[in-house]
C-alpha positions as CSV (number, residue, x, y, z in Angstrom):
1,X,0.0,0.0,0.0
2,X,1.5,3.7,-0.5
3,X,0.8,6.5,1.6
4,X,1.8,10.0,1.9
5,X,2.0,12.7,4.6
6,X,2.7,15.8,5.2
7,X,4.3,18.6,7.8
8,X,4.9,22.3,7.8
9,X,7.1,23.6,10.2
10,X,5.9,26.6,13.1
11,X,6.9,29.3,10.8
12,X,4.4,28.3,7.9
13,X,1.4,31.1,7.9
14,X,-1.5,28.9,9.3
15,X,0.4,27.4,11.7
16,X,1.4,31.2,13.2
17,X,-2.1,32.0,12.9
18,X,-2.6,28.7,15.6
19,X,0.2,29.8,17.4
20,X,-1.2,33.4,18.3
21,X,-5.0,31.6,18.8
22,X,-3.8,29.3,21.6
23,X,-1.5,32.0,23.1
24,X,-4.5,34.1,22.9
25,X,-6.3,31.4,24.8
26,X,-3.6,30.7,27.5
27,X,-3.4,34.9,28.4
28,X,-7.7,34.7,29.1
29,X,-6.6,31.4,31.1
30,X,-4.1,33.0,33.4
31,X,-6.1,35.3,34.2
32,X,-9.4,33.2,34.9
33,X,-9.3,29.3,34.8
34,X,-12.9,29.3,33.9
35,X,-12.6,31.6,30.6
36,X,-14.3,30.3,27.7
37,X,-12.7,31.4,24.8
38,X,-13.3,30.4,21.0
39,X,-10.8,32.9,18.9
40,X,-9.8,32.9,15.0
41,X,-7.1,34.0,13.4
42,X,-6.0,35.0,9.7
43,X,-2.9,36.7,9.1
44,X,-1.2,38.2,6.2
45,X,1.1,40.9,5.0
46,X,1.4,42.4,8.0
47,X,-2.5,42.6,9.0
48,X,-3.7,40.0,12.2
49,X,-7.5,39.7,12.7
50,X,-9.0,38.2,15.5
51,X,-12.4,37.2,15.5
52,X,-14.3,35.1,18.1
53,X,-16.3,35.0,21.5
54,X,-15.0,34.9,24.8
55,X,-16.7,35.2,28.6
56,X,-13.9,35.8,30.9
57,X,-13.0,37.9,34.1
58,X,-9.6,38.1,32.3
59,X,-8.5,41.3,30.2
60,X,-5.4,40.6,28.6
61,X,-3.7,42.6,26.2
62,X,-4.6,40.8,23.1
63,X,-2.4,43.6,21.0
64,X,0.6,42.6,23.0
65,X,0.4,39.2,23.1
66,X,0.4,39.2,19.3
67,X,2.9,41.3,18.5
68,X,5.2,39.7,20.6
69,X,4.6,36.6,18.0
70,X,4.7,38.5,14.8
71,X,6.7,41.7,15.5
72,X,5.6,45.4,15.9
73,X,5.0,46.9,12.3
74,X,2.0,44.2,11.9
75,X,-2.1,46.4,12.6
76,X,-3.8,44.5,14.5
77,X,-7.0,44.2,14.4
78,X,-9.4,42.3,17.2
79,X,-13.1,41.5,16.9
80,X,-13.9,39.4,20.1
81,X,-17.9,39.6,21.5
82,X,-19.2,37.7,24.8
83,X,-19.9,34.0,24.1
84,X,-23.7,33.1,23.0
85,X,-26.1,33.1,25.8
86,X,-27.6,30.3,24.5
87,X,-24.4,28.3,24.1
88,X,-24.0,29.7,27.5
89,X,-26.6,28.2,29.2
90,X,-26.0,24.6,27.9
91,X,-22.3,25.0,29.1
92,X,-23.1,26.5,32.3
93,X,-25.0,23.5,33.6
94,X,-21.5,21.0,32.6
95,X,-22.7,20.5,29.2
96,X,-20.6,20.0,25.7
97,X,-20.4,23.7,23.9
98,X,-21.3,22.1,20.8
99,X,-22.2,19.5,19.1
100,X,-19.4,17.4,17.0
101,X,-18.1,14.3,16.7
102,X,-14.3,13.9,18.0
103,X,-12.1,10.3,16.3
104,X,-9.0,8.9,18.1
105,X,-6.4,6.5,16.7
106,X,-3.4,4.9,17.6
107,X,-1.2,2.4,16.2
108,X,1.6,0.2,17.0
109,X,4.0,1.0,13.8
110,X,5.3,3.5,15.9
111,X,6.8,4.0,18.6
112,X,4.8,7.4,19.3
113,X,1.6,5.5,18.5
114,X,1.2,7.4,15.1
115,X,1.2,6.3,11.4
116,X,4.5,5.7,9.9
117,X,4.3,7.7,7.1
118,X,3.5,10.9,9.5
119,X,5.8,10.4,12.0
120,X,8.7,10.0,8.9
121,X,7.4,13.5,7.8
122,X,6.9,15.5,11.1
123,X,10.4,14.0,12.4
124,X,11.8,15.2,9.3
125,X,9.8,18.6,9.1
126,X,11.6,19.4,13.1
127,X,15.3,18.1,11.9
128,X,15.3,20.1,9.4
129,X,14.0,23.2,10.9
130,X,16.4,22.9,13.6
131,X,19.0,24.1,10.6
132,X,16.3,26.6,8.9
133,X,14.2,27.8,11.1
134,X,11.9,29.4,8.2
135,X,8.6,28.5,6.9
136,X,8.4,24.7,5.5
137,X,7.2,22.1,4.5
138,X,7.9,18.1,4.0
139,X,6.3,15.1,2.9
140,X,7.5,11.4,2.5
141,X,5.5,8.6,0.3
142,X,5.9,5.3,1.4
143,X,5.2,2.1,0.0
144,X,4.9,-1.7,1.8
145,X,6.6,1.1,4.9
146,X,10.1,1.5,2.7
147,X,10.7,5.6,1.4
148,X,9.5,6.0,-2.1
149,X,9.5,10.0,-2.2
150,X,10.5,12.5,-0.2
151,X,9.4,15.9,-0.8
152,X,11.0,19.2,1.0
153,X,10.4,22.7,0.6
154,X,12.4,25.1,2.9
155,X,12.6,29.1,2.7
156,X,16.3,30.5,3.1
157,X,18.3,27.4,1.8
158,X,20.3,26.2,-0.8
159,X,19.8,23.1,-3.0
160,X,22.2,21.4,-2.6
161,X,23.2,21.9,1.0
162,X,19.6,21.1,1.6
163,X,19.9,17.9,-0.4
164,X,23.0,17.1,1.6
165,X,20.8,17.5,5.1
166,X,17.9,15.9,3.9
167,X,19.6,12.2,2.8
168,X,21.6,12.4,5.7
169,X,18.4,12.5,7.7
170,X,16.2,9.6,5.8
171,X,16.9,7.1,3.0
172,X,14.6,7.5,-0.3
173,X,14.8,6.4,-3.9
174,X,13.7,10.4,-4.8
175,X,14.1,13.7,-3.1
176,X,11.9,16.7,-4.2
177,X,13.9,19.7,-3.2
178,X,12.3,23.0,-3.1
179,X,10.8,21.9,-6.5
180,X,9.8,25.2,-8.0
181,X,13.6,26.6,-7.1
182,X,15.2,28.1,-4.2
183,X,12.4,29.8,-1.6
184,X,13.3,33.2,-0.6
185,X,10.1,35.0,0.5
186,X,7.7,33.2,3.0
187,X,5.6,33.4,5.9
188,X,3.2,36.0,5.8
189,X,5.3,38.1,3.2
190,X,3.8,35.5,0.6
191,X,0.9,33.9,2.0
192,X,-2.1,34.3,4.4
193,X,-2.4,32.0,6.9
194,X,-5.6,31.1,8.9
195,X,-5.8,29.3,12.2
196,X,-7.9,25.6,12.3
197,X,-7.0,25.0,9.0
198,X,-3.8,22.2,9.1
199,X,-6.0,19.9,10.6
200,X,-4.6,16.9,9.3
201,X,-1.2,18.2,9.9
202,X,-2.7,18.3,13.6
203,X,-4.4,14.8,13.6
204,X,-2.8,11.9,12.2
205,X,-1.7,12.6,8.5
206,X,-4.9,11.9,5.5
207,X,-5.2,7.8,5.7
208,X,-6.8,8.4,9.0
209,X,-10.5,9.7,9.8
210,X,-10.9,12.7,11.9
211,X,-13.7,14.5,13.4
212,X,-12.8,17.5,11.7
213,X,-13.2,20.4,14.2
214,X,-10.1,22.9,15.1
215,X,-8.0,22.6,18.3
216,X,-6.3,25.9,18.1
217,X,-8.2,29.0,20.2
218,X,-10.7,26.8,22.0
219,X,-11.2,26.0,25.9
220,X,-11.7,22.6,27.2
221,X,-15.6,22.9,27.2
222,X,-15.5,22.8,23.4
223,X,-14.8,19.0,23.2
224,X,-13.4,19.6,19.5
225,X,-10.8,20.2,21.0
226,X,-11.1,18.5,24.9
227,X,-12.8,15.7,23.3
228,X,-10.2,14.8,20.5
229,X,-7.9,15.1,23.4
230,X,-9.6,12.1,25.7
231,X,-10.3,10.3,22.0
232,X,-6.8,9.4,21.7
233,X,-5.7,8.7,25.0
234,X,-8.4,6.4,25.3
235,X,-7.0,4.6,22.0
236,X,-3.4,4.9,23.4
237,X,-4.5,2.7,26.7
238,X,-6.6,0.1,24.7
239,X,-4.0,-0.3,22.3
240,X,-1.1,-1.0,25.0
241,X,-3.9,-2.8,27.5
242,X,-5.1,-4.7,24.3
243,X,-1.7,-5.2,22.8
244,X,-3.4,-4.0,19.5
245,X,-2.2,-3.8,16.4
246,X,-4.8,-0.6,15.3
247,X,-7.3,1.3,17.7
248,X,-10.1,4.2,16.7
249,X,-12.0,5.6,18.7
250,X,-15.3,7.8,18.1
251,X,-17.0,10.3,19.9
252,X,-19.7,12.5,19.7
253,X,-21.8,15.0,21.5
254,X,-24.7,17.3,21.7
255,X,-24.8,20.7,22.6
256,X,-25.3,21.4,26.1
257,X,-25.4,17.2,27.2
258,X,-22.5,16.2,29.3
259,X,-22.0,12.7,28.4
260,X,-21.7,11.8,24.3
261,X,-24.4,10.1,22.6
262,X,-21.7,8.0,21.2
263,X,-18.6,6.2,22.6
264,X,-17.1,3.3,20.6
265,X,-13.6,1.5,20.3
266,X,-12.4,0.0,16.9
267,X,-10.1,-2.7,18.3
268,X,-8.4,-4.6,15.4
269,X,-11.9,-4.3,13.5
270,X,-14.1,-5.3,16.6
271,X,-16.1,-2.7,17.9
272,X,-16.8,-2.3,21.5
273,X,-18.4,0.1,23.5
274,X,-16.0,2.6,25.7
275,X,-16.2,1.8,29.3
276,X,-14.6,3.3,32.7
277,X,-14.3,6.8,31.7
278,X,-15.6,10.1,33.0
279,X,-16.6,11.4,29.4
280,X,-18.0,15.0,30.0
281,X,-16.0,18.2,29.9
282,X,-15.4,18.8,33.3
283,X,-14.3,14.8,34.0
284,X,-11.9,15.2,30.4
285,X,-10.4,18.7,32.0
286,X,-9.9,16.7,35.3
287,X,-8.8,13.3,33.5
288,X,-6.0,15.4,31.3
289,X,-5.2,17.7,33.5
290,X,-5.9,20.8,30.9
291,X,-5.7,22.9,33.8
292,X,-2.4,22.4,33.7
293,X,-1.6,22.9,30.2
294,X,-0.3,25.6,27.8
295,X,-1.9,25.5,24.9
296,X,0.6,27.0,23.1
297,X,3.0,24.6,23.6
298,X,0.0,22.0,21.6
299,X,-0.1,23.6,18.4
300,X,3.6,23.6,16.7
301,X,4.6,19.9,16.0
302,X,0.9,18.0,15.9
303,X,-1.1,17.7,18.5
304,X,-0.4,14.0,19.6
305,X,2.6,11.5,20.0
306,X,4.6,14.3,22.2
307,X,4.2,14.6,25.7
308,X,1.0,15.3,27.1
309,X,-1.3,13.6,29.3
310,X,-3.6,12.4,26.0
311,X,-0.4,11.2,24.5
């Protein structure tokens, strides 16, 4: 079988537009534990807009905290209201902000629990930028789990030094190297980013199903995010308790219900339902410890297979 995956580095537009959403998130959060925050960010040639809805008692400097990310010269501008009172009212009693469906996955080809071909790219994507720290990109086909193809686009490099690093970093029968010629000009000086939108880049690479709601900008009572989270650790534990070779799990919820509607494990192909777990916002904040947590940390190198308490 041949798959492909890809990664983009922390200085690739959308992923500085997640960056500044969960920082965004983390300031409300130090300042009140109970905030609820959904922000959205799109960012381009030096403009930032933030759009979203937040109830806090915080007030942080949303100006500052962005242009500490992106730089001074960059107008800001910030559209935030108060959160819904009818989303309110469901999330006020312990219930799910909104309705979704949230899928988890792990696997035993790797050691982080992740497809191969993902993990080839992302571990590739960070060596790499640990040279160039510049917007990329990088992305590896394999077939039958040998390197077909490998595919990588870095700003600020040469060719052929980049050639040099990249086959001294993982085997292939082709390399792609910055295949339209050298890069000069990226990050927001070429392209707009928006937050939410790497989200398999964030997930598990495309041969996986997802549930396809953003993590980036959103409080653990929007169980996109929370709920993903608890998804994957719960497939992490069945696949070690199980010794499994593959485990999904799925999710889903109603707006304003604390426990999901659904809550199913894919153990090897046998389904089962999920057991033994405190499933509703508050129990998955408690459970992961996302008071703990800064978010910001989350959103640079995928959101799972590092270490955090959903694994």
């Amino acid at each position: 079988m041949i798959k492909t995956a890809e990664f983009v580095s922390p200085k690739h537009p959308d992923k500085i537009c997640d960056f500044i959403a969960d920082s965004i998130l983390d300031a409300y959060l130090v300042g009140d534990k109970e905030s609820r925050v959904a922000i959205e960010v799109m960012g381009g040639h030096n403009l930032i807009t933030i759009n979203g809805e937040v109830t806090s008692s915080a007030k942080p400097d949303i100006e500052k905290v962005v242009k500490e990310i992106v730089g001074q010269d960059y107008k800001i501008i910030s559209n935030i209201s108060l959160q819904s009172t009818e989303i309110a009212r469901g999330v006020d009693t312990g219930g799910a902000g909104d309705q979704g469906i949230m899928k988890g996955y792990a696997t035993s080809e790797t050691k982080e629990y992740l497809p191969l071909e993902y993990t080839l790219a992302r571990n590739l994507c960070q060596k790499v930028y640990e040279v160039y720290p510049y917007d990329g990109k990088t992305q590896v086909t394999i077939e039958n789990k040998v390197v077909k193809t490998v595919v990588v686009s870095f700003q600020n490099t040469k060719n052929a030094e980049l050639l040099k690093l990249v086959q001294s970093l993982i085997q292939a029968d082709e390399y792609l190297i910055n295949p339209a010629g050298e890069w000069v000009m990226g990050g927001f000086d070429s392209d707009t980013g928006l937050s939410g939108r790497k989200l398999i880049v964030d997930n598990y690479g495309p041969e996986i199903p997802i549930g396809g709601g953003s993590f980036s900008g959103k409080d653990y009572t929007k169980v996109d995010r929370s709920g993903a989270y608890m998804a994957r650790r719960i497939a992490v534990e069945l696949l070690e308790a199980r010794k499994a070779n593959t485990v999904y799990t799925k999710l889903a919820y109603a707006i304003g219900k604390s426990e999901p509607v659904m809550a199913v494990a894919v153990i090897d192909g046998a389904e089962e339902e999920i057991t033994g777990y405190d499933l509703s916002p508050k129990g998955i904040r408690e459970f992961l410890k996302l008071d703990q947590v800064k978010f910001a940390d989350t959103c640079q190198w995928g959101h799972f297979g590092g270490n955090f308490e959903w694994r």
